[in-house]
C-alpha positions in Angstrom: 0.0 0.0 0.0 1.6 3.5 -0.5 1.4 6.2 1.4 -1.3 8.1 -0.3 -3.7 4.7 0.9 -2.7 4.8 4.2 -3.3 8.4 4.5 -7.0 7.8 3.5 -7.0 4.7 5.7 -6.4 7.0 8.4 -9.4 9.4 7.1 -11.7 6.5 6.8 -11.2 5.5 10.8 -14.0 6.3 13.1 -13.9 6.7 16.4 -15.9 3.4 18.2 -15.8 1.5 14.8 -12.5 -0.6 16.4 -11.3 -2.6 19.1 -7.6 -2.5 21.0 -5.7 -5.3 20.3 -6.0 -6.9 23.7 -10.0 -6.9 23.2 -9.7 -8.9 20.3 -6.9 -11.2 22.3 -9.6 -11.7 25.1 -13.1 -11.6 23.7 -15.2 -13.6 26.0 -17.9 -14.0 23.3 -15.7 -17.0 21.7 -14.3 -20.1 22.8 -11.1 -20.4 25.0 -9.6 -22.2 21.6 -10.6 -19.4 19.6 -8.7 -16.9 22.2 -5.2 -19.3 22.3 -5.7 -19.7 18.5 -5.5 -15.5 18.5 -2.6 -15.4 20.5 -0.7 -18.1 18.3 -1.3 -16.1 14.9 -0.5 -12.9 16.9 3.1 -14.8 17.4 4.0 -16.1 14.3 2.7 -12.1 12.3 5.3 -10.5 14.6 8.4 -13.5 14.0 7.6 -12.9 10.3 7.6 -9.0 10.3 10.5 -8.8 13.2 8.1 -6.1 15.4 5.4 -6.0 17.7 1.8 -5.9 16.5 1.3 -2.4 18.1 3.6 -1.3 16.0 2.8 -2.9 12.9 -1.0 -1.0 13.6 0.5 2.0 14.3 2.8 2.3 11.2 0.0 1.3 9.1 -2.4 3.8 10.7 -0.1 6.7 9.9 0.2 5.1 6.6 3.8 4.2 6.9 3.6 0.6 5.6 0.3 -1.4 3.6 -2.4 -3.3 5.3 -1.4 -6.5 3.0 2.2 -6.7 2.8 2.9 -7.5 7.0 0.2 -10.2 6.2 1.9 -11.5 3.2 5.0 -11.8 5.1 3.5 -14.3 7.7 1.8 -16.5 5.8 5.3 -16.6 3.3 7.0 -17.2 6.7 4.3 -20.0 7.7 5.5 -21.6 4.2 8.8 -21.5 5.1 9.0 -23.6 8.1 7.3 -26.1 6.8 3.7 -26.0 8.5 0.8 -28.0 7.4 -1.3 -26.6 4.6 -4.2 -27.0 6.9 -2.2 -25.2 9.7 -1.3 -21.8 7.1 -5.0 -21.8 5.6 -6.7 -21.7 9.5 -3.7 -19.5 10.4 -4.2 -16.6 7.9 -7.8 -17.1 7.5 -7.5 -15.1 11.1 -5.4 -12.1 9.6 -8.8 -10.6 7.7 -10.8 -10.7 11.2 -7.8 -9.2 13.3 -7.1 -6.1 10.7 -10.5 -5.0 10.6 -11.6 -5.0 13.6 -7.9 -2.9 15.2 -8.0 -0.8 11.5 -11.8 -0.5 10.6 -13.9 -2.2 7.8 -12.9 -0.6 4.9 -8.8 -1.6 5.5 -8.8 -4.3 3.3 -11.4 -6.2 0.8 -11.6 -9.5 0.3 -10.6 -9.7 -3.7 -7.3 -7.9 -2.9 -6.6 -10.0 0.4 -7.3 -13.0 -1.7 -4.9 -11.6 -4.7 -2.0 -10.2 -2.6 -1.9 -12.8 0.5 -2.8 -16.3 -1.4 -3.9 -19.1 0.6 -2.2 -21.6 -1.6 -3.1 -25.1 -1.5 -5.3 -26.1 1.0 -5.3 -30.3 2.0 -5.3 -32.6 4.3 -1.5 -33.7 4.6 -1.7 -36.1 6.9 -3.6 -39.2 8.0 -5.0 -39.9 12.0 -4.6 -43.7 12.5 -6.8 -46.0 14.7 -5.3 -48.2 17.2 -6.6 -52.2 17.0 -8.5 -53.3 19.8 -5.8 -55.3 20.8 -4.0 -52.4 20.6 -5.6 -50.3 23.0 -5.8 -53.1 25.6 -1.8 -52.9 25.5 -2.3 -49.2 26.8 -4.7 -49.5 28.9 -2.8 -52.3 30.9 0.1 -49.8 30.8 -1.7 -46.9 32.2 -2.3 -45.5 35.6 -5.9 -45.2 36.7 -6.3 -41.8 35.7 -5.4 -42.4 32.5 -6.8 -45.8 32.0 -9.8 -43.5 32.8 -9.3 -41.3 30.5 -8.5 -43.6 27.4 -11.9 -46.0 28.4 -13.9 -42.5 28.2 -11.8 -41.2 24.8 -12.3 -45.3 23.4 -16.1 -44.9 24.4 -17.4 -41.6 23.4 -14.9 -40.6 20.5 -15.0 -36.7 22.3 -12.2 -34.5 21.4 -9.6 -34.3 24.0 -10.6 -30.7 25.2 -14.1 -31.7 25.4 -13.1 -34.3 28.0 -10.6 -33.0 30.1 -13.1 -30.0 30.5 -16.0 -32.1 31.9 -16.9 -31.6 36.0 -18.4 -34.9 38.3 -21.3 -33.3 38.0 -21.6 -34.0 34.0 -21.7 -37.8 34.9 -24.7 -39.7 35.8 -24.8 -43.4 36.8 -28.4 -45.7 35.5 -27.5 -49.5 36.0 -24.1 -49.4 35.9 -23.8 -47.5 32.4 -22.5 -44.0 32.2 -24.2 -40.6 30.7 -22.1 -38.2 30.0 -23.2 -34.7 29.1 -21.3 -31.7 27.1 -22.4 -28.8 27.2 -22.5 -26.1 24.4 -19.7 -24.1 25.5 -17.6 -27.0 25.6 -17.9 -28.5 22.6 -16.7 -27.5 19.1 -19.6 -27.6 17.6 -21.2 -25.3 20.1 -24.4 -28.4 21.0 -25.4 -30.0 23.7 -24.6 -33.6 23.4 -24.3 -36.8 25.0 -22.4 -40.0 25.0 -22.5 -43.0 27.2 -19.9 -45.3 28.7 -19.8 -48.6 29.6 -20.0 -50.2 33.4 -16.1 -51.1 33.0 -15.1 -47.5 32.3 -17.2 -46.7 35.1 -15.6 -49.0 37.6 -12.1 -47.0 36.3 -13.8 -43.8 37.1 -14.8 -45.0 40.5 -11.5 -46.1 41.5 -9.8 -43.1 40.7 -12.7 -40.7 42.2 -11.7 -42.6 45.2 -8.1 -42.6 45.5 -8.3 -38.8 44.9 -11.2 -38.5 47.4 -8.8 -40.4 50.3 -5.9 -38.1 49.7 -8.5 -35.3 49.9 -9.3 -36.4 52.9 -6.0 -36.7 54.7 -4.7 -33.4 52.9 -8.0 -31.5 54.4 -9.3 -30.5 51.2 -12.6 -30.7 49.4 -12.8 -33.3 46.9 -12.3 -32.2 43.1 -15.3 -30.9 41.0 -13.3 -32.5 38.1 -13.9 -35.6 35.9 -10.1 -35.4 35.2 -8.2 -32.8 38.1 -5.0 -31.0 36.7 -3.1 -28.4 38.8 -4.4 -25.7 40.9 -7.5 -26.1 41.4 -8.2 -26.6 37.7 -8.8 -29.5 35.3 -6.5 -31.3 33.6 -4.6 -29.2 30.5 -5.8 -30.7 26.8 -1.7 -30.6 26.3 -0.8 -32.9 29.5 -3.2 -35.0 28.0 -1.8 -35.0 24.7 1.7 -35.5 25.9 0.8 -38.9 28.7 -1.4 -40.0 25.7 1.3 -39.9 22.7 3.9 -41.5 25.2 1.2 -44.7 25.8 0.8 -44.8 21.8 4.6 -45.0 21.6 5.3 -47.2 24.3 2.7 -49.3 22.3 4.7 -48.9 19.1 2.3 -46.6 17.7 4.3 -43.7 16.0 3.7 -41.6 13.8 4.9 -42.7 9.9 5.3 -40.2 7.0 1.9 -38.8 6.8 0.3 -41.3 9.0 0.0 -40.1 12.6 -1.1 -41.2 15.9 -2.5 -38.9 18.3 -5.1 -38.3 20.8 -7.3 -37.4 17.9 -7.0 -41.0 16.7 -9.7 -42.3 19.5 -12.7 -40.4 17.7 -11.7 -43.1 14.7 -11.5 -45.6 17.2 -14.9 -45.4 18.6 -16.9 -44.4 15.3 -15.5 -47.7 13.7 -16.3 -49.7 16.9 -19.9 -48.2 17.6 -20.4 -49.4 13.9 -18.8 -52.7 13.9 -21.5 -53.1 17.2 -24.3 -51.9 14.5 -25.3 -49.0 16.0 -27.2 -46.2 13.3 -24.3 -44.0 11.4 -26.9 -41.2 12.5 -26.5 -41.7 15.7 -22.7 -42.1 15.9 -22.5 -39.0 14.5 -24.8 -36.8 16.9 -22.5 -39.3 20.0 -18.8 -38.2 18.6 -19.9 -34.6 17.4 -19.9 -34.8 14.3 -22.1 -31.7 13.6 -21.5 -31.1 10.1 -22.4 -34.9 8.8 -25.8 -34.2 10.8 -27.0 -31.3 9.7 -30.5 -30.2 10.1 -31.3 -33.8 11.6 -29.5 -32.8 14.7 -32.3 -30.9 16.7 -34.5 -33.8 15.6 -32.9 -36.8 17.7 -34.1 -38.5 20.5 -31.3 -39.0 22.5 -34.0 -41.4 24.5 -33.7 -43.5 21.4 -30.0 -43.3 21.2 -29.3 -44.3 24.6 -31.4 -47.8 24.4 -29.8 -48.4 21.3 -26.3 -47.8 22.2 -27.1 -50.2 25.6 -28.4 -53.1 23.4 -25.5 -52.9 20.9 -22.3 -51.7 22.5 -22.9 -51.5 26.2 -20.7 -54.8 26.6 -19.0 -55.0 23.4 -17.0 -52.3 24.1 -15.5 -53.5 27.0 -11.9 -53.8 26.4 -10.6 -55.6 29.6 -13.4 -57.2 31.3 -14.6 -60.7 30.5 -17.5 -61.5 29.0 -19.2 -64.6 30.6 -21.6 -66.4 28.3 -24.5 -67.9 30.1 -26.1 -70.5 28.3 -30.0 -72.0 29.8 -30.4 -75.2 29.3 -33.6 -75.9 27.2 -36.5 -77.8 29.1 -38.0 -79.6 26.1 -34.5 -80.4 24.4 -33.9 -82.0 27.8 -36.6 -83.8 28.4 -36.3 -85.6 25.0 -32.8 -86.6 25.5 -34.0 -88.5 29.4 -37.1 -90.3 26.9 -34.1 -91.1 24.7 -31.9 -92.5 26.7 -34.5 -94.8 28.8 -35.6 -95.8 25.4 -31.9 -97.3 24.9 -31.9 -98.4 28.7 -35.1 -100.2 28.5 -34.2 -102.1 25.0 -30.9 -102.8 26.3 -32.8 -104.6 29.3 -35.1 -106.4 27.3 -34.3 -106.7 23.9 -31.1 -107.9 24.2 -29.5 -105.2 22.0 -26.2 -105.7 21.4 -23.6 -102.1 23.1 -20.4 -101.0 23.9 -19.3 -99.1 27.1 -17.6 -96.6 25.6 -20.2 -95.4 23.0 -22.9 -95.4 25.7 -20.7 -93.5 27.7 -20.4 -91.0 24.7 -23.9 -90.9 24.9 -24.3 -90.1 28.1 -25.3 -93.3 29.7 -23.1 -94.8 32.7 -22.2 -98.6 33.6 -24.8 -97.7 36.5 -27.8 -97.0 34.7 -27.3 -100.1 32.8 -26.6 -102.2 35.5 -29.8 -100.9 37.0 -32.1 -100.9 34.3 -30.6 -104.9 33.9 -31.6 -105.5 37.7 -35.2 -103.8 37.1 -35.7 -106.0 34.0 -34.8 -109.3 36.1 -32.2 -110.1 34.3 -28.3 -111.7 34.7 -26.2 -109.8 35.2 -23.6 -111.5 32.9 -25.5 -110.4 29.9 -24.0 -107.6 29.5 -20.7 -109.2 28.4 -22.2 -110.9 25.7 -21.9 -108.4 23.1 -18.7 -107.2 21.4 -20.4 -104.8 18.5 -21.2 -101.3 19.5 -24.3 -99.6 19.1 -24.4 -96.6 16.4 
């Protein structure tokens, strides 16, 4: 920009058209990842044009310098060392929202941002992988209880990391054992209120490290944590101590990252949308349990989470137990047995008195002892010895 257009930016500004810089840094009216999001592009503009952002706003303001070429510097920068496509696209799709609202409106358009400050290719570089079954079991016999916890929940409900570690007791409710698990809006990405479910065994983890927490409460003199998952100070635990216990349990599993295949904490939502559907539960519903807002579209205020729960419970409730047993009990049936006693007194009473020619060890196949034939003999009146008159079996 020369300086003949920022002297007329300068005319254009109005007084109350424009926030400071640290408003736009700490606007409550978006998320907490939004705000560190801010604060990360507010870095890598001023590494790129080697000043302050003050003083970038100032010098354009007095028209010193153009609105697009600090931009065009960052993103070149972004370029430079290497970040992901996905990373520079999200990154300077920012720049736009952070001029105008410092400079005004009417600092920039959108056909000239687009035409000076290119967004390049934008793709999908890399690949999240899912760990097997098998897999996870490894890592959750390696983890501590908390974060045994923590993977059942992220192996369960698919939530995003943030979504968990941000979750209070109070968003857990216990109905026969299973678990329901509420986000709220604020929390979530998608900005819905949403719930997921989690099985009795993930429960039982929960439970057992509610209560060694609870005892060192107790002997410490302290209140027990509103936290699902308790970091320091009083707060929850960080989404990045999460991220860093988590990648250290997919290595120690000897799941690393490949090329452009990676493992991460991001991996779990894979995990449970593929096991929810290998259980059979409705892709619709999957997608309203992991958060997948966009696949549901308007169907989303339309769901009966009612519905969702009994569903889940009857498909994946004990499928998706990863370290507990599953004991198969199988009822005998009344009938079937019943027909097998007539059976067998049939062959007892026509070995008695018919003479019919057996073999120990295929009776015995059959169900039928040396005792029940010896005493169906002595009912019948008959000797004894008759039984060892036969060599042929009976088919």
């Amino acid at each position: 920009m020369s300086g003949t257009e920022g002297q007329g930016l300068r005319a254009n500004l109005t007084d109350g058209e424009t926030i400071s810089l640290e408003d736009w840094l700490t606007d409550t009216s978006v998320s907490k990842g939004t705000r560190r999001n801010r604060g990360q592009l507010l870095r890598e503009f001023e590494a790129a044009n080697k000043r302050r952002t003050q003083e970038i706003l100032k010098e354009i303001k007095a028209g010193r310098t153009g609105v697009y070429e600090p931009a065009r510097k960052m993103v070149d920068h972004l370029r430079r060392k290497g970040l992901k496509p996905t990373t520079v696209y999200q990154l300077r799709s920012m720049l736009p929202g952070l001029l105008q609202s410092t400079l005004g409106e009417e600092c920039l358009t959108k056909s000239k941002f687009d035409r000076l400050v290119p967004a390049g290719d934008y793709f999908v570089s890399t690949v999240k992988l899912s760990p097997e079954p098998d897999e996870l079991r490894h890592m959750l016999r390696l983890a501590k209880p908390e974060y045994r916890a923590l993977l059942g929940v992220m192996a369960c409900t698919g939530a995003r990391t943030h979504e968990i570690v941000s979750r209070r007791k109070t968003d857990l409710a216990e109905k026969d054992g299973i678990g329901l698990l509420k986000f709220q809006p604020a929390g979530t990405k998608a900005r819905t209120r949403r719930y997921a479910f989690l099985t009795r065994e993930v429960m039982e983890w929960l439970g057992q490290f509610h209560a060694e927490l609870d005892e060192q409460a107790r002997h410490a003199g302290r209140e027990p944590t509103p936290w699902l998952f308790p970091g320091e100070r009083g707060e929850h635990l960080t989404q990045s101590a999460a991220y860093r216990k988590i990648k250290r349990l997919l290595k120690l599993t000897g799941l690393v990252n490949r090329d452009d295949e990676v493992y991460s904490p991001h991996s779990f939502r894979l995990f449970a949308d593929v096991q929810m559907a290998k259980c059979g539960l409705d892709r619709k519903y999957i997608a309203a349990i992991i958060g997948h807002k966009g696949k549901l579209a308007a169907e989303a205020s339309y769901l009966s989470w009612k519905d969702i729960e009994e569903q889940w419970k009857e498909k994946c409730a004990e499928k998706m137990c990863w370290l507990s047993e599953t004991q198969i009990v199988i009822q005998p049936d009344p009938k079937l047995k019943a027909d097998v006693e007539n059976l067998k007194q049939l062959v007892l009473w026509q070995i008695a008195h018919s003479n019919l020619p057996y073999n120990r060890r295929k009776l015995k196949e059959l169900g039928i002892s040396e005792d029940e034939i010896r005493q169906s003999l002595e009912q019948a009146d008959r000797p004894l010895g008759l039984e060892d008159k036969s060599k042929e079996a009976v088919s």
